[in-house]
C-alpha positions as CSV (number, residue, x, y, z in Angstrom):
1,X,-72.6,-37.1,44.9
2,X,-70.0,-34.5,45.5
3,X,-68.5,-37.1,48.2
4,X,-68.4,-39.8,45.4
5,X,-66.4,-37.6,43.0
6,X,-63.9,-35.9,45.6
7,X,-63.4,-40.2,46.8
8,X,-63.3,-41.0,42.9
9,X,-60.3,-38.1,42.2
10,X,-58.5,-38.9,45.3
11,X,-57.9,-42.5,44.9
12,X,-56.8,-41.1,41.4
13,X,-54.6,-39.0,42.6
14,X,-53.4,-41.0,45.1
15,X,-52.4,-43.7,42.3
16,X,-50.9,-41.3,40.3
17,X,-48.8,-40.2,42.8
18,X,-47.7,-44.0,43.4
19,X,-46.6,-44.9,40.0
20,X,-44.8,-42.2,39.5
21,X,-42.6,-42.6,42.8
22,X,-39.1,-44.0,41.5
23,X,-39.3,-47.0,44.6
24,X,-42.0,-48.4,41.7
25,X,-38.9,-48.7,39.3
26,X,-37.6,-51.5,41.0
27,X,-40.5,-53.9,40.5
28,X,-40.3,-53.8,36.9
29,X,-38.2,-55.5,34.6
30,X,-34.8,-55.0,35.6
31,X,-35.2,-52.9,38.6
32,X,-32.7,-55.2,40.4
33,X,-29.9,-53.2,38.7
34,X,-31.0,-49.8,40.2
35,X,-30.5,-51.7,43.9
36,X,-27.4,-53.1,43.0
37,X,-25.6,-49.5,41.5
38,X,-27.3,-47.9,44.5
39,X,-25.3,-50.7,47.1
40,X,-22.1,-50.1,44.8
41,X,-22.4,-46.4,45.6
42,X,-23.2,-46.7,49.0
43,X,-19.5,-48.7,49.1
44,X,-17.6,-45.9,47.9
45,X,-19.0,-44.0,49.8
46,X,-18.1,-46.0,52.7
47,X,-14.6,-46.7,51.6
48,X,-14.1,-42.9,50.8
49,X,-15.2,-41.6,54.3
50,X,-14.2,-44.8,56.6
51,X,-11.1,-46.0,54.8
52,X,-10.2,-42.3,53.3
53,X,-9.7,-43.4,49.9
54,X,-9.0,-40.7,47.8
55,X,-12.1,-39.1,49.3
56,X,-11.6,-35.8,47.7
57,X,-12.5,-37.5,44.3
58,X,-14.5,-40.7,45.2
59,X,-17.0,-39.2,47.7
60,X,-18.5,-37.2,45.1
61,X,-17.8,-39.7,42.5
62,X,-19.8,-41.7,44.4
63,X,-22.8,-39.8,45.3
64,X,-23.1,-39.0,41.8
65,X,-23.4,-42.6,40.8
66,X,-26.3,-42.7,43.6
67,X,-27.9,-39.5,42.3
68,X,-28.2,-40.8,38.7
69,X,-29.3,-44.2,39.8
70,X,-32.2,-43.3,41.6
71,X,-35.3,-43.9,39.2
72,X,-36.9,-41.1,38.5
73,X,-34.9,-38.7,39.3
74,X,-33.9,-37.5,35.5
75,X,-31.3,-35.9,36.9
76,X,-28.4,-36.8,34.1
77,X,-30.1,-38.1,30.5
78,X,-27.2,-40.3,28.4
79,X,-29.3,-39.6,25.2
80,X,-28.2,-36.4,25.4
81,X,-24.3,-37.4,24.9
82,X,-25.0,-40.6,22.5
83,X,-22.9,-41.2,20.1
84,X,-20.0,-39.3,21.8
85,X,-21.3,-35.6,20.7
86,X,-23.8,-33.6,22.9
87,X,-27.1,-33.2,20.9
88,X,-27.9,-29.2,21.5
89,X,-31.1,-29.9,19.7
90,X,-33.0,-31.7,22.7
91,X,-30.5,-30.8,25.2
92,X,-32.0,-27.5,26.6
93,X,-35.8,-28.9,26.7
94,X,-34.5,-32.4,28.5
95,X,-31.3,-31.6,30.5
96,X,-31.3,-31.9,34.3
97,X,-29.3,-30.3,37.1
98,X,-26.2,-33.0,35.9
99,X,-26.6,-32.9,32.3
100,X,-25.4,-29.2,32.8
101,X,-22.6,-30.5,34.9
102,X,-21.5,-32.9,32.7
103,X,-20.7,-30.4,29.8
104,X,-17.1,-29.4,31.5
105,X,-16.1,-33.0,31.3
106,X,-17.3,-33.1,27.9
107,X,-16.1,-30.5,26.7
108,X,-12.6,-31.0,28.6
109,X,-13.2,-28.3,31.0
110,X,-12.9,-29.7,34.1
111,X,-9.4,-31.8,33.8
112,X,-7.7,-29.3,32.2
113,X,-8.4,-26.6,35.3
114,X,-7.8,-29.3,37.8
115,X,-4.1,-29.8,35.6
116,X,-3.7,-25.4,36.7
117,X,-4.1,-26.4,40.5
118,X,-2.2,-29.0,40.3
119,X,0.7,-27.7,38.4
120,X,0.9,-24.8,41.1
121,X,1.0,-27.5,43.9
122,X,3.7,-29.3,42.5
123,X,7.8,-28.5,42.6
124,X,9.2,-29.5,39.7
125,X,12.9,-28.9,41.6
126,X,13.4,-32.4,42.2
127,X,13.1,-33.2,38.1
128,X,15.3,-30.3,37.2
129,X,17.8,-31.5,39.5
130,X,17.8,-34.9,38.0
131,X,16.8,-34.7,34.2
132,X,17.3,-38.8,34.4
133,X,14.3,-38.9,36.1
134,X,12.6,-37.6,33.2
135,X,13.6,-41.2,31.7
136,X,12.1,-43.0,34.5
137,X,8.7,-41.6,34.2
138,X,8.8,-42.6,30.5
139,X,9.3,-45.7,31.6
140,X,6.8,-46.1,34.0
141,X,4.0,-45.0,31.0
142,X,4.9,-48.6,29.2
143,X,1.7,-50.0,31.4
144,X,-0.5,-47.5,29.2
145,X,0.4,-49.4,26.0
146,X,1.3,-52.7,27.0
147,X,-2.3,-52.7,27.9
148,X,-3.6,-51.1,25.3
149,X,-2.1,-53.8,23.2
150,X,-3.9,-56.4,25.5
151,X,-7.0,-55.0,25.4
152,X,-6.8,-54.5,21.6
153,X,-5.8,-58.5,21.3
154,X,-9.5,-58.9,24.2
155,X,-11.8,-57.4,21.5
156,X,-12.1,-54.0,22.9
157,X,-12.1,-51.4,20.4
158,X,-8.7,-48.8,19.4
159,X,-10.6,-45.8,21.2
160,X,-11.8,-47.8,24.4
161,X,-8.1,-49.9,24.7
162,X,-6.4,-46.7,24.8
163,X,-9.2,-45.0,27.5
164,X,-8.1,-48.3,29.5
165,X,-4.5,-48.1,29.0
166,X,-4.4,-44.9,30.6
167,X,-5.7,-46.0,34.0
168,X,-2.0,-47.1,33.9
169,X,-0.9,-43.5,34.0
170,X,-2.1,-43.2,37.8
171,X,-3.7,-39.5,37.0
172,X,-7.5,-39.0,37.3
173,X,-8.1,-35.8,35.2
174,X,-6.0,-37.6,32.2
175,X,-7.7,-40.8,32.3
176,X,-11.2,-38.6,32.4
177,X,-9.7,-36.5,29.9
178,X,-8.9,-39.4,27.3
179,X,-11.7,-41.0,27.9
180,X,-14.3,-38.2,27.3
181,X,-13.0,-37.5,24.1
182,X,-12.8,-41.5,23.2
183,X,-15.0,-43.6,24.8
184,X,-17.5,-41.5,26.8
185,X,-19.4,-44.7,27.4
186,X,-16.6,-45.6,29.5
187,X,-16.2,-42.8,31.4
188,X,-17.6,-44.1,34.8
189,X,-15.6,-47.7,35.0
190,X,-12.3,-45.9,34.0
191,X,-12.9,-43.4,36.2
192,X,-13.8,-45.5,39.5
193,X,-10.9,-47.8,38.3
194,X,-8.4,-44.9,38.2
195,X,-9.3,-43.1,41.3
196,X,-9.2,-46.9,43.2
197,X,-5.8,-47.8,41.8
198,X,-4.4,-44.6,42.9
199,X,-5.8,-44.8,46.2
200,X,-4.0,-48.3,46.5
201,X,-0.9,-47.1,45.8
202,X,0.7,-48.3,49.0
203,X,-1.0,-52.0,48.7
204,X,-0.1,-52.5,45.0
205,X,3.0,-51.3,44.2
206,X,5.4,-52.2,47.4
207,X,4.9,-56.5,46.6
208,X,5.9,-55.6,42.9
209,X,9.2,-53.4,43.9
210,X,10.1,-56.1,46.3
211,X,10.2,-58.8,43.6
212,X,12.0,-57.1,41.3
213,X,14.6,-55.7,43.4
214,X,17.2,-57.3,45.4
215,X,18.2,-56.4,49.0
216,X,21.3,-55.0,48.5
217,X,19.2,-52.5,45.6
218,X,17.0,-51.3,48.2
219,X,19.5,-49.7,50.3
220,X,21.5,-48.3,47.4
221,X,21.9,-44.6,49.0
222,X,21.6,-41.6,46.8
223,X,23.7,-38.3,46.9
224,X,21.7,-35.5,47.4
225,X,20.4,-33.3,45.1
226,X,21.8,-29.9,43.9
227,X,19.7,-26.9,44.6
228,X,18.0,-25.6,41.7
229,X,17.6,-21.5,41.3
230,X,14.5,-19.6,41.0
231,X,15.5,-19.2,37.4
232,X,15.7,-22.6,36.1
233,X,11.9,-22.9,37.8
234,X,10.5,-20.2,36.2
235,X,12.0,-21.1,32.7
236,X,11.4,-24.7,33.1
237,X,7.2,-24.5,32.7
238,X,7.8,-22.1,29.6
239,X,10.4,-24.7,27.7
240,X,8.0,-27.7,28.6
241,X,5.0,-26.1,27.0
242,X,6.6,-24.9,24.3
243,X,8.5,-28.1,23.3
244,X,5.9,-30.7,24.2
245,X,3.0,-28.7,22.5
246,X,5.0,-28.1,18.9
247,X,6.2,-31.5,19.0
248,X,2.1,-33.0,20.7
249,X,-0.4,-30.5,19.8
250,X,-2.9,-32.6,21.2
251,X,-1.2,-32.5,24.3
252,X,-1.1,-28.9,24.4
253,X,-4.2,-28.4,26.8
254,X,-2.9,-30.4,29.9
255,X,0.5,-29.8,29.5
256,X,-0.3,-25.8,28.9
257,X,-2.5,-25.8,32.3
258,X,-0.2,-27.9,34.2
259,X,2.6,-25.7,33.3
260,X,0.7,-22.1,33.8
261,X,-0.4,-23.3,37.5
262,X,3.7,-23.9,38.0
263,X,4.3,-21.0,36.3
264,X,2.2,-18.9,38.8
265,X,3.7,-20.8,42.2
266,X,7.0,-20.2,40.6
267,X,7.4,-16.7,39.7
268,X,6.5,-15.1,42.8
269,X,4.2,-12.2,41.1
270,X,1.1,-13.8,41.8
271,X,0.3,-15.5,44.7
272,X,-3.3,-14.2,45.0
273,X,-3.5,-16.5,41.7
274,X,-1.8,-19.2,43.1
275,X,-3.0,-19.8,46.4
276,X,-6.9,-19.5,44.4
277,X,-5.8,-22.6,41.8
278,X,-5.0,-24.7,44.8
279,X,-7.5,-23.8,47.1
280,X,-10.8,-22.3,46.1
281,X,-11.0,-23.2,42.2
282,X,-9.3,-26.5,42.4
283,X,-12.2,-27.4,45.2
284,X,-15.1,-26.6,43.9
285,X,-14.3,-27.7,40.0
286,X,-13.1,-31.3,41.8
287,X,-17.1,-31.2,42.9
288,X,-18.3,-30.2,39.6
289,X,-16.0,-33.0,37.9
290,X,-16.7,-35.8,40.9
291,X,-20.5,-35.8,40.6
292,X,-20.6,-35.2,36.9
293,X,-18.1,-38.4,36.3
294,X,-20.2,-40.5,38.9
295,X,-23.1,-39.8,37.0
296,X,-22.3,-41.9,33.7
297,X,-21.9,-44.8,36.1
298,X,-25.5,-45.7,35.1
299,X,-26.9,-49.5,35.7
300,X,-26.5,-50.1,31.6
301,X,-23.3,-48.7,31.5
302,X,-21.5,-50.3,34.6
303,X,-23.2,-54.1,35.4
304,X,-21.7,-55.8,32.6
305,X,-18.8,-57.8,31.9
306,X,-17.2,-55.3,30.2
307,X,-16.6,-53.5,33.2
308,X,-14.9,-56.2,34.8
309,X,-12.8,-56.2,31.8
310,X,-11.7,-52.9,32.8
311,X,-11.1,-53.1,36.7
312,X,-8.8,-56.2,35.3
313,X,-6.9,-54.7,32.4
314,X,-6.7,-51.6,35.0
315,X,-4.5,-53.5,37.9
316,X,-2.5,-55.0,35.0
317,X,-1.6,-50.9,33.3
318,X,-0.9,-49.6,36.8
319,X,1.5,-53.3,37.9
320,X,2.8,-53.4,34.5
321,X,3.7,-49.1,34.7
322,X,5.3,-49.8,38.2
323,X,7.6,-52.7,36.7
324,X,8.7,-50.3,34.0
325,X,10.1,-47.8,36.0
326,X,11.9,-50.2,38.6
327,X,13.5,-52.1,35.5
328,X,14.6,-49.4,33.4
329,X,16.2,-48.1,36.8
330,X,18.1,-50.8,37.4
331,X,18.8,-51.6,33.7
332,X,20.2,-47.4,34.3
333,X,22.9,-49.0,37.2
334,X,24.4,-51.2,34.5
335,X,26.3,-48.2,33.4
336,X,26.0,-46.1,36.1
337,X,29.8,-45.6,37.8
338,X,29.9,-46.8,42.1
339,X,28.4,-44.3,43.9
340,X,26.8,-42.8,41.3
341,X,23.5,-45.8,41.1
342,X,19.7,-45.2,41.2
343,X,18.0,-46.7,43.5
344,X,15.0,-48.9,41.5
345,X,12.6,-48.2,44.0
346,X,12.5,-44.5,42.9
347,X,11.5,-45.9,39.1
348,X,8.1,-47.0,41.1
349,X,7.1,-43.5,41.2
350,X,6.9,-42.5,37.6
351,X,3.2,-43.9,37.4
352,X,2.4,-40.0,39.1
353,X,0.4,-40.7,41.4
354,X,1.6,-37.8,43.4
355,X,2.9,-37.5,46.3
356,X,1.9,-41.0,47.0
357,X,4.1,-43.1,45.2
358,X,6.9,-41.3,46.0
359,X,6.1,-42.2,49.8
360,X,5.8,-45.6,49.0
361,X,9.5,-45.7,47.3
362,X,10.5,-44.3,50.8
363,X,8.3,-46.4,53.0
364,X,10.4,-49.8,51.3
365,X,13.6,-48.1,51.0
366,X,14.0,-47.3,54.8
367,X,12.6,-51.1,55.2
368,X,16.1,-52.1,54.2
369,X,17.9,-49.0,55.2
370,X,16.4,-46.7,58.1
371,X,19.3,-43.9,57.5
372,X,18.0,-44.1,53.5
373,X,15.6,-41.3,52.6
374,X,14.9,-41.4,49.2
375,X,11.6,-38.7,49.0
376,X,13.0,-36.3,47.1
377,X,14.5,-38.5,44.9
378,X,11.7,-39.9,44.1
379,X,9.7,-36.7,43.7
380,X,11.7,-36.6,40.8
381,X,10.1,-39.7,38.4
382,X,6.9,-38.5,40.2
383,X,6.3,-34.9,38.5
384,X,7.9,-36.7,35.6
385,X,4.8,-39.4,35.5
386,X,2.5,-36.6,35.8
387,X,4.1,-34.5,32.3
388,X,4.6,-38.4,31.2
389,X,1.1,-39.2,31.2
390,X,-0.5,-36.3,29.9
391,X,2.0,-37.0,27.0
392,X,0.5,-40.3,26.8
393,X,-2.8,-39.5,26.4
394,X,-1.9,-36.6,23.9
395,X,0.1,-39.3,21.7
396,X,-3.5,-41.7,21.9
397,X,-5.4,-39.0,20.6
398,X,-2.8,-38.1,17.6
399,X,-3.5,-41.8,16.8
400,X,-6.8,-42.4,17.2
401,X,-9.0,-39.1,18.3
């Protein structure tokens, strides 16, 4: 008898046990897509750590689309962020370990520190020497609205058109930023989509400069730039933020953050600070902010045809950014005296994806001219791109936050 009932609760247990595994999930009705985001993530993860693209972002990017793909694991709920607000009622009896994460990137946390390490990692000296590159990294934003337009036109709605244009902008934490405050449905395409682009800087952009540039453009040789003092560096993050955030108080938080990380590599005072924003704080919130963003990469959310609308438009912002800048460079030499003419490949770099695409714009220039080092040059539209995007994004959510 007791043999009967110990079999009896057993086999119970046993079947309990079994249709509660997650591996059950993918016999039922639309298990398939759990496999197929579980494949997708497996690729990034093999591009990131085989091909090294941006592997600092997508590796954890991409384990956190496996993570929240695995059935069962109820590690990130998007109930809990529906309708683009977190719902505090249920969120502390039904939150898991990413749900928690998550919060930074809703609540803008997490782009706005990774703006403070950046800003102390960049030298603004380049721009300062050259305010015309200021111009070209205007330019180079034209991909952000050009294809908001388009995707305006393709039925996509103001707030997700303008979380697409600004894949265009080449700069992770902005597109994240816009796009949590927007279209936090989005959030995973745009941010695979941004983070790829970037990483194919040096495959996208150089076929695009070539067309639009002639020969004798390429090897157009640039005087070198004046050295700028330790004065004009320190008072440069201060006019910036106070400018740009009177004139774009939406823009205030990136701008403020990118500026107060220059500000501390700058003035000399605080190095402890500095070194920490580029090292340990800048690490461990791009963890935070990698699995987090992966996360909303769920099966609903990313096998659809929307998202292939999205990798599209993508391409076309960050081509369409990279013809602005070459164009308006050369448009720039029509009155420009001899001697005194950009090269267009510099314009290239205004999409900020930095330093990156200020390598490219060398890589092609020495094609033509091995004595030609345009770098620094370059550097200049670069940093621009960066303050040029974040000013993008802050003049989106004037319009339509």
């Amino acid at each position: 008898m007791l043999g009967s009932i110990l079999s009896s609760s057993t086999t119970e247990s046993l079947l309990k046990f079994v249709n509660e595994a997650g591996f059950m999930a993918f016999f039922e009705a639309g298990g398939w897509k759990y496999a197929v985001m579980i494949c997708v993530a497996l690729l990034l993860l093999y591009l990131a750590i085989k091909h090294k693209f941006e592997p600092l972002l997508l590796l954890p990017i991409a384990f956190g689309m496996l993570l929240t793909n695995l059935p069962g694991a109820e590690m990130f709920h998007t109930e809990l962020f529906e309708g683009g607000h977190v719902h505090w009622d249920i969120f502390v009896n039904s939150a898991g370990l990413i749900d928690y994460l998550y919060l930074g990137v809703k609540l803008g946390i997490y782009p706005c520190l990774i703006f403070v390490g950046v800003g102390a990692m960049t030298d603004f000296g380049p721009l300062i020497a050259n305010p015309k590159s200021f111009i070209l990294g205007a330019a180079a934003q034209i991909g952000i609205f050009l294809t908001f337009i388009g995707a305006t036109a393709l039925g996509f709605s103001p707030h997700e058109s303008g979380s697409i244009g600004i894949i265009g902008g080449a700069d992770g934490p902005t597109s994240i930023f816009l796009t949590a405050r927007l279209a936090p449905h989005l959030l995973g395409p745009i941010a695979v989509a941004a983070y790829s682009y970037m990483a194919l800087v040096p495959v996208i952009q150089p076929p695009i400069m070539r067309a639009l540039t002639t020969k004798k453009e390429r090897a157009i040789k640039m005087s070198q730039l004046r050295t700028v003092s330790k004065t004009e560096k320190i008072l440069f993050p201060l006019v910036i933020t106070i400018i740009i955030s009177l004139l774009l108080p939406s823009a205030a938080p990136l701008i403020g953050c990118l500026m107060l990380g220059n500000l501390m590599k700058e003035c000399g005072v605080v190095d402890r600070l500095s070194k920490t924003v580029q090292n340990e704080l800048m690490n461990i919130v791009v963890i935070f902010l990698g699995i987090s963003v992966g996360a909303t990469a769920t099966a609903e959310s990313f096998l659809n045809w929307q998202t292939l609308g999205i990798l599209a438009l993508g391409i076309i912002a960050f081509a369409c950014g990279t013809a602005g800048g070459v164009l308006l460079a050369k448009l720039m030499n029509l009155f420009s005296k001899e001697g005194k003419k950009i090269n267009p490949l510099i314009g290239s770099a205004g999409v900020s994806a930095v330093p990156m695409a200020a390598r490219v714009s060398q890589t092609v220039g020495q094609e033509e001219n091995p004595s030609n080092f345009l770098l620094m040059h370059a550097m200049g539209p670069n940093v621009a791109g960066v303050v040029g995007s974040a000013v993008a994004a802050g003049i989106l959510l004037s319009f339509l936050g």
